[in-house]
Structures are given as C-alpha cells and as structure tokens.
N, CA and C atoms as an extended XYZ file, in Angstrom:
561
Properties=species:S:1:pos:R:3:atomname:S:1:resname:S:1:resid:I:1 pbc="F F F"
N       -11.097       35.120       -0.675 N   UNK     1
C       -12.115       36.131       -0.539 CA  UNK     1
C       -13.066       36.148       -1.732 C   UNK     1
N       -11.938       35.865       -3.133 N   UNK     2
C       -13.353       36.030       -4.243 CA  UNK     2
C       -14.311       35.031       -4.347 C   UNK     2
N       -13.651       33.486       -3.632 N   UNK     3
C       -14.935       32.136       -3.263 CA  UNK     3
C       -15.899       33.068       -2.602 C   UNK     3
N       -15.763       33.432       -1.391 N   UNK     4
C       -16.374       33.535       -0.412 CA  UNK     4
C       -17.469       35.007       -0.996 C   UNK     4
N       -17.143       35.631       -1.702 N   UNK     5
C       -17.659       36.787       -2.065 CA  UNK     5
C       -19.149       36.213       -3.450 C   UNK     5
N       -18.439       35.363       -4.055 N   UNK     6
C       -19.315       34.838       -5.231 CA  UNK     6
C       -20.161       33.739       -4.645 C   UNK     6
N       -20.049       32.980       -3.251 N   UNK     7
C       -20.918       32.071       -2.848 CA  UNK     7
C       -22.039       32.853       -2.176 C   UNK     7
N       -21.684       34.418       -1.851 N   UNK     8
C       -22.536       35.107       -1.353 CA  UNK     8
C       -23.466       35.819       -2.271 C   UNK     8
N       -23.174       36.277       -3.380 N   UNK     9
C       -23.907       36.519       -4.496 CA  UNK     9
C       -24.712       35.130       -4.961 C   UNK     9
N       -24.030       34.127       -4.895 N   UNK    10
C       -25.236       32.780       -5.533 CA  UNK    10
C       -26.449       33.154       -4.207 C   UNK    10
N       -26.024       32.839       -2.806 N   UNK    11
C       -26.604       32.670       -2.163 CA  UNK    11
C       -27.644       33.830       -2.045 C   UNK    11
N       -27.359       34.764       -2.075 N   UNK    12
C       -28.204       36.067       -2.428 CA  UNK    12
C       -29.688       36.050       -3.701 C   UNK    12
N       -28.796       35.815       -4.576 N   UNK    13
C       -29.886       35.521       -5.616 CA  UNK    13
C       -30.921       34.426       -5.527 C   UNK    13
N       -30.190       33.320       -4.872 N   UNK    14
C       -31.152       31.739       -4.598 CA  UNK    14
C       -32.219       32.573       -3.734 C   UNK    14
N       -31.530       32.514       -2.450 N   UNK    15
C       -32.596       33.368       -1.549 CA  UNK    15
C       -33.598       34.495       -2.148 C   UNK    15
N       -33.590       35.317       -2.651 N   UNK    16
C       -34.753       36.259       -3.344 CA  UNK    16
C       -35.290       35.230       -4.440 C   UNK    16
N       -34.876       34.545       -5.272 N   UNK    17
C       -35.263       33.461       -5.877 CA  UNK    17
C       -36.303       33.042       -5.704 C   UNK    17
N       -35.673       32.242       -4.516 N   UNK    18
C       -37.336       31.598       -3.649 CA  UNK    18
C       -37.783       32.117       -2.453 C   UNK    18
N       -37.576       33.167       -2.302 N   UNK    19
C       -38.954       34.103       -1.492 CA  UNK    19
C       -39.633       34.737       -2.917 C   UNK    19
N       -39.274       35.211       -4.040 N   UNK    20
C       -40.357       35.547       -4.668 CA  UNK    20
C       -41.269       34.510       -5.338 C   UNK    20
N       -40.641       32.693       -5.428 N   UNK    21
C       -41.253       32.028       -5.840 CA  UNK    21
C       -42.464       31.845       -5.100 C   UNK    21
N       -42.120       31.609       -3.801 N   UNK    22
C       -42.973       31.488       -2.482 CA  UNK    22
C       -43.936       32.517       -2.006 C   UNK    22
N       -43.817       33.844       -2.650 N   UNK    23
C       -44.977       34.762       -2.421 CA  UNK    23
C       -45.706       34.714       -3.429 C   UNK    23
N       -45.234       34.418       -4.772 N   UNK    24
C       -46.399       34.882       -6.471 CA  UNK    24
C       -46.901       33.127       -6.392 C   UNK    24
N       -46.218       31.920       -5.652 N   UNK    25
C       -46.642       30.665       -6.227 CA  UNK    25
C       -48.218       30.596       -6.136 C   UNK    25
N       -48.624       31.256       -5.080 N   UNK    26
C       -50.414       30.331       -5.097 CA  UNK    26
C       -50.821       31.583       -6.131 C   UNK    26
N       -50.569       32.198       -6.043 N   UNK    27
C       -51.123       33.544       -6.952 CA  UNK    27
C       -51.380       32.836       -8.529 C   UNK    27
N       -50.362       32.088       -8.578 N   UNK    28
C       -50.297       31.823       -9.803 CA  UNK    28
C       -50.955       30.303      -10.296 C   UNK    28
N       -50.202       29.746       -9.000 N   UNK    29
C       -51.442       28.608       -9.343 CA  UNK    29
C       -52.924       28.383       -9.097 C   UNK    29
N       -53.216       29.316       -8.890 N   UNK    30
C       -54.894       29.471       -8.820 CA  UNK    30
C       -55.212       30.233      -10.544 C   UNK    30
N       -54.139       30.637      -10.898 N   UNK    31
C       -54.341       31.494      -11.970 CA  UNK    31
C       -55.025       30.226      -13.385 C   UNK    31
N       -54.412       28.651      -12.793 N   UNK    32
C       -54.141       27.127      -13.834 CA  UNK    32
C       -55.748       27.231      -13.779 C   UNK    32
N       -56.773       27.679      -12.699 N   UNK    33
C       -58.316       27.392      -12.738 CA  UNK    33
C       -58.742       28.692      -13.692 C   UNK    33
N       -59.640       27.680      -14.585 N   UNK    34
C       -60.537       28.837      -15.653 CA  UNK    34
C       -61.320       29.473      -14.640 C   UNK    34
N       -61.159       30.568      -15.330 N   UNK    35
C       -62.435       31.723      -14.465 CA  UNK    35
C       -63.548       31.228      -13.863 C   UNK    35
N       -64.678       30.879      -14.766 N   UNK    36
C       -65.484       30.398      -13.794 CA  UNK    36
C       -65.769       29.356      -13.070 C   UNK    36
N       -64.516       28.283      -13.332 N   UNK    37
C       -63.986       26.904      -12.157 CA  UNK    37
C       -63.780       27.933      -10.755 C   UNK    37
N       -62.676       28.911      -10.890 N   UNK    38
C       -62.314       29.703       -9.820 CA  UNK    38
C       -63.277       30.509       -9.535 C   UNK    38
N       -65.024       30.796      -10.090 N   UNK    39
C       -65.861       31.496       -9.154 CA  UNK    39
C       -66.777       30.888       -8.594 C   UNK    39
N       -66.860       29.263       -9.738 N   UNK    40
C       -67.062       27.852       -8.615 CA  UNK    40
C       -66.945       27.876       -7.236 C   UNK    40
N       -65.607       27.395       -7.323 N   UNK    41
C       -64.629       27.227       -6.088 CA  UNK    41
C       -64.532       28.102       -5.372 C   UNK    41
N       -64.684       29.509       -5.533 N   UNK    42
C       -64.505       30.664       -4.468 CA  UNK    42
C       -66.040       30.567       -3.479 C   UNK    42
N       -66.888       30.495       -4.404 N   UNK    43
C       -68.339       30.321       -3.778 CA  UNK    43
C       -68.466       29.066       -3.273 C   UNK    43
N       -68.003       27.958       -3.179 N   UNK    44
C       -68.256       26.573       -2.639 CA  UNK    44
C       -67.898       26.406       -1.417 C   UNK    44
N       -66.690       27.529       -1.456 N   UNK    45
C       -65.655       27.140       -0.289 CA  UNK    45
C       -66.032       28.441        1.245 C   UNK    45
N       -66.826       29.398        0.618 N   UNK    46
C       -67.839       30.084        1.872 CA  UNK    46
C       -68.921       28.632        1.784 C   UNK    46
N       -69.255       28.446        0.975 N   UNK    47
C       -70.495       27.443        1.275 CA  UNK    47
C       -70.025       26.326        2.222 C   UNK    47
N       -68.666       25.881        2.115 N   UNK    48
C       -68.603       24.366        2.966 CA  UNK    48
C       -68.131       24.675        4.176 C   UNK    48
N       -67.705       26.169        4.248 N   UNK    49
C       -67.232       26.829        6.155 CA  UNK    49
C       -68.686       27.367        6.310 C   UNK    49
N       -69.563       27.216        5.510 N   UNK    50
C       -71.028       27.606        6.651 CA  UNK    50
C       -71.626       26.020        7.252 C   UNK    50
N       -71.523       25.199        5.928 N   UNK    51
C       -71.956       23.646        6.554 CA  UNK    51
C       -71.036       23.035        7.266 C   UNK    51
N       -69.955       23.522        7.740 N   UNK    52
C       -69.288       23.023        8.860 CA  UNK    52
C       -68.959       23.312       10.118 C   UNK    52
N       -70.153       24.361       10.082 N   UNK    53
C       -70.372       24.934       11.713 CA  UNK    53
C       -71.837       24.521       11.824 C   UNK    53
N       -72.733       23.969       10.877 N   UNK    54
C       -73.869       22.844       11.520 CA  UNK    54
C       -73.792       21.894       12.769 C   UNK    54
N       -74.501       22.495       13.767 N   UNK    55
C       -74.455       21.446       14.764 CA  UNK    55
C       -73.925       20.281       14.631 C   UNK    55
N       -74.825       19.624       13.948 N   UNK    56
C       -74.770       17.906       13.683 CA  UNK    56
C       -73.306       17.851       13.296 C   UNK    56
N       -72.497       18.350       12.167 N   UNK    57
C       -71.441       18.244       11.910 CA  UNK    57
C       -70.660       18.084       12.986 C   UNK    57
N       -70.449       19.409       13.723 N   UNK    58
C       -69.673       19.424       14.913 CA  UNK    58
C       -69.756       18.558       16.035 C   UNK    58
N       -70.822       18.067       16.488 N   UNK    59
C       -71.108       17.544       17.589 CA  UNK    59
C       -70.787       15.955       16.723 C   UNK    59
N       -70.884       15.442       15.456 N   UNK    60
C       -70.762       14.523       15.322 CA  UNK    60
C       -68.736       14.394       15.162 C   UNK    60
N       -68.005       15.356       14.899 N   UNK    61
C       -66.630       15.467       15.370 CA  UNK    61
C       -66.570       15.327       16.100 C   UNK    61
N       -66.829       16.050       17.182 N   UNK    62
C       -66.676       16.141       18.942 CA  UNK    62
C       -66.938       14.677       19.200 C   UNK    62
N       -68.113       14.017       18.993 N   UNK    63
C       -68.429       12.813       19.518 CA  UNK    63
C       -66.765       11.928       18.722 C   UNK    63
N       -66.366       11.711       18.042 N   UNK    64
C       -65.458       11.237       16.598 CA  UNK    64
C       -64.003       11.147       17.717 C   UNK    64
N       -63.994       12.651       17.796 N   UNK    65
C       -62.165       12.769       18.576 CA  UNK    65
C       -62.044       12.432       20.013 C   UNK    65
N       -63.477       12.433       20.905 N   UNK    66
C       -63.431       11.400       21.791 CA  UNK    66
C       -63.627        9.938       22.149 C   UNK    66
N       -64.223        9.466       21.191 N   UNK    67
C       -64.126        8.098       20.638 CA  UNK    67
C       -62.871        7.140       20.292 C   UNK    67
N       -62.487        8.098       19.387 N   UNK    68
C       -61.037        7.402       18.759 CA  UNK    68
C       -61.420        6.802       17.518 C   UNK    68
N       -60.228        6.357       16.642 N   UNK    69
C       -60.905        5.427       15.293 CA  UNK    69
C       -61.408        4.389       15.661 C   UNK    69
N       -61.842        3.743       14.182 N   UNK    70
C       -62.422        2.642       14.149 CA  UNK    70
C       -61.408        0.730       14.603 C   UNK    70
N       -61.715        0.978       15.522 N   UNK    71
C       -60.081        0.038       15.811 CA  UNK    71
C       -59.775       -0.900       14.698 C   UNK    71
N       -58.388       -0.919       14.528 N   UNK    72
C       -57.876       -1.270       13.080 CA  UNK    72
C       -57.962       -1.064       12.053 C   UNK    72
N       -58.688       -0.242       11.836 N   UNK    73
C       -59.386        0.585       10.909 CA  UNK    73
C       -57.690        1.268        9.757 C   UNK    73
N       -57.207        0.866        8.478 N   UNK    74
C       -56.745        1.210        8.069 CA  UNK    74
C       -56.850        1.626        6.318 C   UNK    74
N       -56.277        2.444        5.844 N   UNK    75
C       -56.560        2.601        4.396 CA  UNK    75
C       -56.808        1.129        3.607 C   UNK    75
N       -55.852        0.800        4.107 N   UNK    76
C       -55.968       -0.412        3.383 CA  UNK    76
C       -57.401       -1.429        3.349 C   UNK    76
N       -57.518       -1.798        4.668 N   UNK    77
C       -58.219       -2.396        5.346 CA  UNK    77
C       -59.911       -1.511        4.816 C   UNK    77
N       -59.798       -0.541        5.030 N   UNK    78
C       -61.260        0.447        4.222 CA  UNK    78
C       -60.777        0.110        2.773 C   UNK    78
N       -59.779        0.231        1.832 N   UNK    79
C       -60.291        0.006        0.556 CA  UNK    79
C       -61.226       -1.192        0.101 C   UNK    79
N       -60.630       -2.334        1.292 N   UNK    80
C       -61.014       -4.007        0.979 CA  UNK    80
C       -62.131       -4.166        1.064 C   UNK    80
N       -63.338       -3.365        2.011 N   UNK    81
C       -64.516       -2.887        2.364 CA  UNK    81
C       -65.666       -2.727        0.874 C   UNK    81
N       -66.487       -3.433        0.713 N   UNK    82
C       -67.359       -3.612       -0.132 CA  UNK    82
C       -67.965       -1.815        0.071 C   UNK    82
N       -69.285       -1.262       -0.940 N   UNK    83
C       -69.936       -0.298       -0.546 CA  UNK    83
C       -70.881       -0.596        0.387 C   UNK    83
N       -71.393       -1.772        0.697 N   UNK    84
C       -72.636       -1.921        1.243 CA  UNK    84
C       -72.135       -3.024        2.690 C   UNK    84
N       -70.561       -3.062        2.739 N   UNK    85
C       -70.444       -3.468        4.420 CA  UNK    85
C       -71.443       -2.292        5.112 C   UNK    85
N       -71.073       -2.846        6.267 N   UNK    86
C       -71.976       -2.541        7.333 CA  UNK    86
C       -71.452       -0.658        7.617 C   UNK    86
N       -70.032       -1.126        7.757 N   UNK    87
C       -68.993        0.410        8.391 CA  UNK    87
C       -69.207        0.883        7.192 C   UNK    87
N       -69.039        0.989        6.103 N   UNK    88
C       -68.957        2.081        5.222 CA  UNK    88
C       -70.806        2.701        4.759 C   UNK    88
N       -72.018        1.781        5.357 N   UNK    89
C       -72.729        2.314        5.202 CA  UNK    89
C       -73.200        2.821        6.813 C   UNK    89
N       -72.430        3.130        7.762 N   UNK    90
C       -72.786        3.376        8.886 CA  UNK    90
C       -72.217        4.866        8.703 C   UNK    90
N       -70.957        5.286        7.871 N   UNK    91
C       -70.498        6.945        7.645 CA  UNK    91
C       -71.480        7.365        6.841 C   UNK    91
N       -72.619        6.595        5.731 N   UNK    92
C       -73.587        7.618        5.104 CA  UNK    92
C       -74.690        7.603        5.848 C   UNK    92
N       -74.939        6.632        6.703 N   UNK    93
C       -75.930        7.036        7.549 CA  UNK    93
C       -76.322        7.122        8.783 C   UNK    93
N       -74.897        7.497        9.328 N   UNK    94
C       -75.427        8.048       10.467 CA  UNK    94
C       -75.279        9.539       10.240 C   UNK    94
N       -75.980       10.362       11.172 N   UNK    95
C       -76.612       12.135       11.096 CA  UNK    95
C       -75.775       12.393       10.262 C   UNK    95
N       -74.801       12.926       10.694 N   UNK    96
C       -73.651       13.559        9.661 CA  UNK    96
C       -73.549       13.401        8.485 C   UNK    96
N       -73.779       11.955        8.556 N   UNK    97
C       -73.901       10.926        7.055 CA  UNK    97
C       -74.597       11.536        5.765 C   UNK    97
N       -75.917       11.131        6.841 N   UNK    98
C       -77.321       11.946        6.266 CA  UNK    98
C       -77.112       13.211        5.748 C   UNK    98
N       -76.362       14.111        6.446 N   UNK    99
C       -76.564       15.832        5.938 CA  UNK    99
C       -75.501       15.889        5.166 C   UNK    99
N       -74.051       15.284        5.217 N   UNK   100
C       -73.474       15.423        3.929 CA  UNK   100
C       -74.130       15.408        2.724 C   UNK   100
N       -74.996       14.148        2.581 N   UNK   101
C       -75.625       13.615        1.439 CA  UNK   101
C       -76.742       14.996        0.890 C   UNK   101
N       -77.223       15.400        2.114 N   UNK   102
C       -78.177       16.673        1.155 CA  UNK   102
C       -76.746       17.515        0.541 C   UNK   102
N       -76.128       18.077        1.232 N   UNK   103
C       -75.071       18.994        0.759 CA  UNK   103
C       -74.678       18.321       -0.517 C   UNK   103
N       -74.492       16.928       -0.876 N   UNK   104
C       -74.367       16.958       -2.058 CA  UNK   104
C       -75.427       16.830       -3.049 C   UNK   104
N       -76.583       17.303       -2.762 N   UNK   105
C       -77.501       17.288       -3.556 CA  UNK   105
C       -77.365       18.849       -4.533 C   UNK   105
N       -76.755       19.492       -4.286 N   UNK   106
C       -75.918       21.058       -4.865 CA  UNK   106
C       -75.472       19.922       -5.972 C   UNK   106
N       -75.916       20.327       -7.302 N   UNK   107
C       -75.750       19.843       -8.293 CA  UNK   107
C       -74.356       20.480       -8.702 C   UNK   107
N       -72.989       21.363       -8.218 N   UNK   108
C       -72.381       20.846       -8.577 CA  UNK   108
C       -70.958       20.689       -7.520 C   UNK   108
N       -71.511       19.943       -6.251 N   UNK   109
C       -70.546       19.080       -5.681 CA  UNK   109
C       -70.454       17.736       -6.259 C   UNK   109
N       -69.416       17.047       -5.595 N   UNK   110
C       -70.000       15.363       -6.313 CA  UNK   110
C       -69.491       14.501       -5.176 C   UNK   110
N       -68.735       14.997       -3.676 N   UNK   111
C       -68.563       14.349       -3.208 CA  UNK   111
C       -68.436       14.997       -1.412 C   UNK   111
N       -69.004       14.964       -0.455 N   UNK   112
C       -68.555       15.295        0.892 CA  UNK   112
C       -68.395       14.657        1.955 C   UNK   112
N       -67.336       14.636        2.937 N   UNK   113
C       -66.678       13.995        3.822 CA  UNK   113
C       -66.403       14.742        4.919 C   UNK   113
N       -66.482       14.290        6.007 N   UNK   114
C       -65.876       15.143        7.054 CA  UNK   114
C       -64.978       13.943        7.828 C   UNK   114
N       -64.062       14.255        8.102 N   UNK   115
C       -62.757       13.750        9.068 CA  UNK   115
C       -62.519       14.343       10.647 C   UNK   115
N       -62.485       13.143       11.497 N   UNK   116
C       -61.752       14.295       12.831 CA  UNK   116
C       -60.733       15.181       12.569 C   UNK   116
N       -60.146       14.773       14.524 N   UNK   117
C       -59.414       15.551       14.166 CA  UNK   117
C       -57.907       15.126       13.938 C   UNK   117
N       -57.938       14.021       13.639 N   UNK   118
C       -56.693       12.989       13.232 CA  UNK   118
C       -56.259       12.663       11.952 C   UNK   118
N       -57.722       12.859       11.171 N   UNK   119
C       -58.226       12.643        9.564 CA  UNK   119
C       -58.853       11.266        9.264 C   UNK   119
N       -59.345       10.654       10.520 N   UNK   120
C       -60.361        9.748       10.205 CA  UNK   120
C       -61.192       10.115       10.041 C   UNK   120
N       -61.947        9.719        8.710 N   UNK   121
C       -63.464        9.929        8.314 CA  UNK   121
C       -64.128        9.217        9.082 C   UNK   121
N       -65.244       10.212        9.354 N   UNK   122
C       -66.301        9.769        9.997 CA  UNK   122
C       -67.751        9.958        9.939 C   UNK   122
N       -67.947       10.374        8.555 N   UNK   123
C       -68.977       10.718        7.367 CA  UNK   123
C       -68.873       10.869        6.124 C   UNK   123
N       -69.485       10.265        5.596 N   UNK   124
C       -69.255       10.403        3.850 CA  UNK   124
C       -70.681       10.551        3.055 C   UNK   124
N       -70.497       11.151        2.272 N   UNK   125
C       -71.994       10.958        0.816 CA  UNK   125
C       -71.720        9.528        0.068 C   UNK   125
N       -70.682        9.384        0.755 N   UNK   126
C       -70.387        7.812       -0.589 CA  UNK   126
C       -69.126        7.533       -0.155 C   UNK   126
N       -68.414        6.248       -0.701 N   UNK   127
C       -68.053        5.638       -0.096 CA  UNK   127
C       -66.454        5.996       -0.624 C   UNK   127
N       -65.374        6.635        0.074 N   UNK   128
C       -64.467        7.068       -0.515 CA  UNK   128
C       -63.552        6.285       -0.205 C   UNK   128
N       -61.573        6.283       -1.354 N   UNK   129
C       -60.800        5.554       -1.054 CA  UNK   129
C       -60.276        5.201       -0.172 C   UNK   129
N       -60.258        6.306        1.068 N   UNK   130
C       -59.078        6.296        1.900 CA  UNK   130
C       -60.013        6.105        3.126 C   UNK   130
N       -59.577        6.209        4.198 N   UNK   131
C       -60.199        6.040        5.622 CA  UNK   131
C       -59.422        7.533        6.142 C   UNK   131
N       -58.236        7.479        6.314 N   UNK   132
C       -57.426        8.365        6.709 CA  UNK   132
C       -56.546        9.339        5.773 C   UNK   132
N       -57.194       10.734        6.138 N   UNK   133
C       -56.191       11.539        4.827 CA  UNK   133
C       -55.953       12.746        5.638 C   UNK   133
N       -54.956       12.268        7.135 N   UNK   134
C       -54.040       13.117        7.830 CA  UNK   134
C       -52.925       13.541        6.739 C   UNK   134
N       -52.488       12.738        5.805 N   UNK   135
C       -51.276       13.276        4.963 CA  UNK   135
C       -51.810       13.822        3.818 C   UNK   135
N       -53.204       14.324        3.994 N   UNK   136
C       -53.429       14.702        2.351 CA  UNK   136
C       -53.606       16.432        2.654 C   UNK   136
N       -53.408       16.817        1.688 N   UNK   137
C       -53.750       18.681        1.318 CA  UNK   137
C       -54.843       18.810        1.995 C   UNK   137
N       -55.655       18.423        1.556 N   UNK   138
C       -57.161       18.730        1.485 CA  UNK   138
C       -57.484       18.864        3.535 C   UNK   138
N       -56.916       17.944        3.870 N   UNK   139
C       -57.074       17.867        5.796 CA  UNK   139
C       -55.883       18.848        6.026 C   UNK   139
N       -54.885       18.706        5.675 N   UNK   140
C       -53.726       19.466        6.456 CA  UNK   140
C       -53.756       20.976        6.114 C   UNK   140
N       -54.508       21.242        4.747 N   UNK   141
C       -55.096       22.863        4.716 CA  UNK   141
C       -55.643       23.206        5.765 C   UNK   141
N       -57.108       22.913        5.962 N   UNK   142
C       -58.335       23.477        6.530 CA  UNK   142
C       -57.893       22.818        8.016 C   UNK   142
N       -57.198       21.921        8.327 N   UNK   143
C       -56.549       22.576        9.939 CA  UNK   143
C       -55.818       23.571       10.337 C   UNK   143
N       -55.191       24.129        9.361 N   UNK   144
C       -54.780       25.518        9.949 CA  UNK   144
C       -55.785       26.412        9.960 C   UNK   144
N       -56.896       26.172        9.886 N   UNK   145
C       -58.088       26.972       10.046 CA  UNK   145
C       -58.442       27.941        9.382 C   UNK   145
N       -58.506       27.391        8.067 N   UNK   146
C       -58.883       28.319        6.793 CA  UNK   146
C       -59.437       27.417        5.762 C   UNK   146
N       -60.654       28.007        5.147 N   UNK   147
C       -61.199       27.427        4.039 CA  UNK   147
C       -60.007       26.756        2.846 C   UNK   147
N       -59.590       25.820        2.246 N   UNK   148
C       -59.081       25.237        1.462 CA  UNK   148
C       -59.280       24.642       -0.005 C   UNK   148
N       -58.412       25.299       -0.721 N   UNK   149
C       -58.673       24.547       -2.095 CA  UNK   149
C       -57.561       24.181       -2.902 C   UNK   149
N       -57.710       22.775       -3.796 N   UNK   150
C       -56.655       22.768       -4.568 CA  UNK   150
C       -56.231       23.598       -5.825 C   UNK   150
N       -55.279       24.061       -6.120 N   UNK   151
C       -54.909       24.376       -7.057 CA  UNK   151
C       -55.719       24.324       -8.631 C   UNK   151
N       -56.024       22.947       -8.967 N   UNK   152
C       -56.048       22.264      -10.153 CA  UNK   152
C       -57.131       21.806      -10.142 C   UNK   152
N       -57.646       21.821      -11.503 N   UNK   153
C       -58.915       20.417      -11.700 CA  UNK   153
C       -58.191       19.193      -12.179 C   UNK   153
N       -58.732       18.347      -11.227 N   UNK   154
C       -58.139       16.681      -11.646 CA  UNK   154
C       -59.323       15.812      -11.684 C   UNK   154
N       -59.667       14.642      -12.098 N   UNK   155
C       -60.394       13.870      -11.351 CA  UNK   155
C       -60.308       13.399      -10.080 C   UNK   155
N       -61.874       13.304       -9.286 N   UNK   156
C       -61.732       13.008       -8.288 CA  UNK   156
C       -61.304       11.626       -8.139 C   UNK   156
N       -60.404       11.030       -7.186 N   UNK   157
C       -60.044        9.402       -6.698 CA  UNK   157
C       -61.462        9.092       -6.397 C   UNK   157
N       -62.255        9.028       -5.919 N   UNK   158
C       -63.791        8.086       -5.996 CA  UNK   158
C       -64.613        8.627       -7.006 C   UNK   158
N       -65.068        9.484       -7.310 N   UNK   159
C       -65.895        9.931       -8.431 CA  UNK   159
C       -65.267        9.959       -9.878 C   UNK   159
N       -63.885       10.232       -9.926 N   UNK   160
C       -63.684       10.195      -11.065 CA  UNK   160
C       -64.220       11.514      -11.675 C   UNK   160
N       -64.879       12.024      -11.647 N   UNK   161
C       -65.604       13.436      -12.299 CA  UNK   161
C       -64.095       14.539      -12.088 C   UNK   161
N       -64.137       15.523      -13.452 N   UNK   162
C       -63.062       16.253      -12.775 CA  UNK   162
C       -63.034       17.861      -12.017 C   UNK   162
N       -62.812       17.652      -11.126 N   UNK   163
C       -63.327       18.633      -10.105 CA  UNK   163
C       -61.980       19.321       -9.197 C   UNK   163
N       -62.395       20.070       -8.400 N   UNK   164
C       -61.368       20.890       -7.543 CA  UNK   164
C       -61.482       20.612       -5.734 C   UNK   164
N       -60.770       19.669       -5.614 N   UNK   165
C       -61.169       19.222       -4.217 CA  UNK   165
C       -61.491       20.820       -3.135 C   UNK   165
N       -62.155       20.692       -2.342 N   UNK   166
C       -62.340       21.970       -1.516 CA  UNK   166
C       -62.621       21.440        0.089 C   UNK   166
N       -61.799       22.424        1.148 N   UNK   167
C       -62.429       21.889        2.391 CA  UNK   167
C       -62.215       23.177        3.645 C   UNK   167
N       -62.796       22.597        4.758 N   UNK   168
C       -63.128       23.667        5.731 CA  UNK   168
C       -62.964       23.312        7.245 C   UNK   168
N       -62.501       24.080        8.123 N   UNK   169
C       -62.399       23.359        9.341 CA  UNK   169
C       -63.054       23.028        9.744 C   UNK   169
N       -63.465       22.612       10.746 N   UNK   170
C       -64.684       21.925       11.777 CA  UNK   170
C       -64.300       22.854       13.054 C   UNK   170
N       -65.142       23.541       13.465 N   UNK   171
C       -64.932       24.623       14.438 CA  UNK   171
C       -65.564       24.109       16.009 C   UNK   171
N       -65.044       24.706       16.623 N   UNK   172
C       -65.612       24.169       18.306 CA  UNK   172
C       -64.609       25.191       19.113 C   UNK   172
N       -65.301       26.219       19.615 N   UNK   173
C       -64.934       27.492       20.388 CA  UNK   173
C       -63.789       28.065       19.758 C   UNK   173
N       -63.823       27.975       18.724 N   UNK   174
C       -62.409       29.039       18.315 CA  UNK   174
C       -61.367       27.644       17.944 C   UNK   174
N       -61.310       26.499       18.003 N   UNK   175
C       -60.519       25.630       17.824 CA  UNK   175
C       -60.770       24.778       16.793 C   UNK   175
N       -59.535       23.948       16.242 N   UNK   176
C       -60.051       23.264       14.415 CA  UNK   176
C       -60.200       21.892       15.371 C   UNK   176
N       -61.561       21.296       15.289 N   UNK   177
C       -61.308       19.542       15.534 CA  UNK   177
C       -61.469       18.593       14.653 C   UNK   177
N       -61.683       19.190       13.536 N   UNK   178
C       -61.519       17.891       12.514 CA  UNK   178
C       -62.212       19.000       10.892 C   UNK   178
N       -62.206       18.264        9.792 N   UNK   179
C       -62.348       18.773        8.726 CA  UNK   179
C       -63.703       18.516        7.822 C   UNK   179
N       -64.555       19.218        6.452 N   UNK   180
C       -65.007       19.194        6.078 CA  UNK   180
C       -64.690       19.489        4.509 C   UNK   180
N       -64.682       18.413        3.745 N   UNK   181
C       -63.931       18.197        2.420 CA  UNK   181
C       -65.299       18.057        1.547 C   UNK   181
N       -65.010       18.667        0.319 N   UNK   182
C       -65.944       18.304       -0.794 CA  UNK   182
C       -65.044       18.261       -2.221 C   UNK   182
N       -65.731       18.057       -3.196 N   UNK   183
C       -65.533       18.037       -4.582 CA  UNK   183
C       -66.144       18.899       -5.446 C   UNK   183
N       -65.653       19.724       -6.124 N   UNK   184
C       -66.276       21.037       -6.554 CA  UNK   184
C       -66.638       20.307       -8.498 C   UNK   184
N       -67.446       19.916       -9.030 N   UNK   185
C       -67.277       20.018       -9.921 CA  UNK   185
C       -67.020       20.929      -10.933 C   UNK   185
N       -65.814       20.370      -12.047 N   UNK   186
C       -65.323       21.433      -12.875 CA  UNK   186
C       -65.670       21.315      -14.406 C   UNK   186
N       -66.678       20.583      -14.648 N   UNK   187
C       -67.272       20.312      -16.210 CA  UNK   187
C       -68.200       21.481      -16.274 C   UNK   187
C-alpha cells in the first residue's frame, strides 16, 4: 500500500508539473523576444492574416491544392535548383509571386512564402531552402487557423538576417487551404 500510495503522490506532482509547464510555457517563451521584437511581431502577424485573404493569394492556393505538387518535386531535389532555374523563378513570378515580393518591400520583413495545403510552396520573394515545410512550425501553426509566430529570434535558413519567422492561414470559406509565412526582422 505504501508503493502504491507514494507512486500516487510522484504521479500527482508530475501531473500538475506539467499542466502548469504547459499553460505558463508560451507565456514565457514569448517573454525570450525583446519588447519591441514582440511589438514587431505582434503587428506583422495582423499584417500577414490581412495579406492572406488577398484574392490573388487565395485563388493562387486554390488553383495549388487542385493541381497537386510539382511532380517529383522534393527538398532535396529544390535545394539542387540554381536561383535562376526556370521553377524557382516561376514561384517569384507568377501573381502570387509578384505580390509576395511587394509585401516584402515592408522594410522590415526579409522574406515571404505561401505554401498549399500540403506545405508545398507555391510562391516565394526569393528563393528558399525547402520546397516542402509540412513538418515545420511555421505551416503546422497557421493550419490550425491562427496567426503564428516563433518563439525566438534566430537567423533566417535563406536570409540569414536574424528575425522571427511569422505566418497565417490561407482562408477559403471558413476553411485553412494552405499557408502564408514571412520573416519578421529582428535587428
């Protein structure tokens, strides 16, 4: 009885443990962004859920998740991709392409992308590492259908600048079909 009584006290304490870790954690890790990184980022991230209910955006998703990817199209296979192949300058310029690129003319983004709804990119301002970032934060946030941000300033993987990745769903009647990612600069 006294095993069974003291595995219930560990288990007791673990459990409140990590439910209070799990309610104060984002609290706190938003706390790691200096103030005005975090009034950056608070304002960027209404800014990139208004540019991702732009027509063009959406309709260029919609067109994206009925299409399908780029056949064979893999991370890998996109890193090997020069900047000035053909496909990686066909995501900056086609429409979507195009209007990312003003959006990053906001002197202090440094990078925007939008992904279906799978996490193939299918617009960029420039030419980024990955093709597919279904397994990354940044897509698997803003499909649960909420504006998204990371934690931390890091450098960005293509820019290198160090910034606070930020992103937003892609909306179509009340439903998420794909994502809208930027780079918040944090200098």
């Amino acid at each position: 009885m006294r095993i069974h009584s003291a595995i219930n006290r560990v288990f007791s304490v673990c459990s409140v443990s990590f439910l209070l870790a799990a309610v104060f954690y984002p609290v706190t890790a938003r706390a790691d962004l200096p103030a005005d990184v975090h009034a950056k980022v608070e304002k960027y991230k209404k800014q990139i859920a208004e540019w991702a209910v732009n027509p063009v955006i959406v309709n260029a998703v919609k067109e994206a998740n009925a299409k399908g990817p780029i056949p064979g199209m893999t991370n890998a296979k996109w890193d090997e991709l020069g900047d000035s192949d053909p496909i990686v300058l066909e995501m900056q310029n086609n429409a979507a392409g195009k209007l990312t690129k003003t959006f990053e003319d906001e002197k202090n983004v440094n990078k925007v992308t939008v992904w279906d709804e799978k996490g193939n990119m299918i617009a960029s301002s420039t030419k980024t590492l990955i093709y597919n970032a279904a397994s990354r934060p940044a897509f698997t946030g803003a499909m649960k259908g909420k504006a998204w941000s990371a934690p931390e300033v890091k450098p960005d993987p293509t820019t290198q600048k160090k910034s606070v990745n930020i992103s937003a769903p892609v909306m179509d009647g009340g439903k998420v079909i794909g994502v809208m990612n930027a780079a918040v600069n944090a200098e």
